[in-house]
N, C-alpha and C positions, 0 to 999 in steps of 0.2 A: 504494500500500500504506500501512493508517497507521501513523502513527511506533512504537508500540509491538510492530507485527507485522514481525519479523526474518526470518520465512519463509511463502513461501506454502503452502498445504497442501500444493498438487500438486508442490512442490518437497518435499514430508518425504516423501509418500508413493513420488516415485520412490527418494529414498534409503535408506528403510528397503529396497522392492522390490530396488535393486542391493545391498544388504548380502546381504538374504535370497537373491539368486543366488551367494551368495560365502561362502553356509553359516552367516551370523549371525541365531538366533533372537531374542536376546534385546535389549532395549534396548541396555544398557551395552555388549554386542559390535557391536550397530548402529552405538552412538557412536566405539567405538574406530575401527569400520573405515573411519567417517564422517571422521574427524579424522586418522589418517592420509592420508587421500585429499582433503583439504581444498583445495588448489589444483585438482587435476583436477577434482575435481565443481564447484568454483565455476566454471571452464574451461566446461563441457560444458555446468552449468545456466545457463551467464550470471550469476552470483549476485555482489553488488557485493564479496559476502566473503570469506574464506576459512575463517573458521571456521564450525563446525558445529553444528548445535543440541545443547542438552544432553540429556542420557539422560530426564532427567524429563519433554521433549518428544517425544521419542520415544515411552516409556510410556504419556504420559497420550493421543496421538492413539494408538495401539492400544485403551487401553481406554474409552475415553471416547468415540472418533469416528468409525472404523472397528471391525467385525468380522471381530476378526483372525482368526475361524477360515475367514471368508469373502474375507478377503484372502490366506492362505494357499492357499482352493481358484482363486482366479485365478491365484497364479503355479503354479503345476500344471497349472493348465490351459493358460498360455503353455507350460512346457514339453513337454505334449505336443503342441501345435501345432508349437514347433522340432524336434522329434525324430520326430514324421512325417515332416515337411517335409524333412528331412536325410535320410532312408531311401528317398524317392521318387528 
């Protein structure tokens, strides 16, 4: 990774995703919930750190690199794959 990039993309993007499973829309509630949970997600992602990217990374890979209305119709779309999947 080079020295100026502190995160991988596919590491923001599962963290926004696990905020957005936990009800946070918006950046700065991403960040909150991101930074509270700052050890466990570094835990789980492997991440050498503990802290969490800032809100304004957040934001700007929503509106700049993803489409977040497109990234919204994917986690919908996981949950109705778990929520079949549970009623079977």
């Amino acid at each position: 990774m080079p020295k100026q990039l502190r995160y991988l993309l596919a590491t923001i993007l599962v963290i926004i995703f696990l905020a957005k499973l936990c009800g946070e829309d918006r950046p700065i509630g991403i960040t909150e919930w991101a930074r509270h949970r700052g050890k466990w997600l570094a835990e789980i992602l492997g991440l050498e750190r503990e802290s969490m990217p800032h809100h304004n990374t957040y934001r700007r890979i929503l509106a700049e690199v993803v489409d977040e209305n497109e990234f919204e119709e994917l986690a919908r779309g996981y949950f109705f794959i778990i929520e079949r999947r549970d009623t079977m």
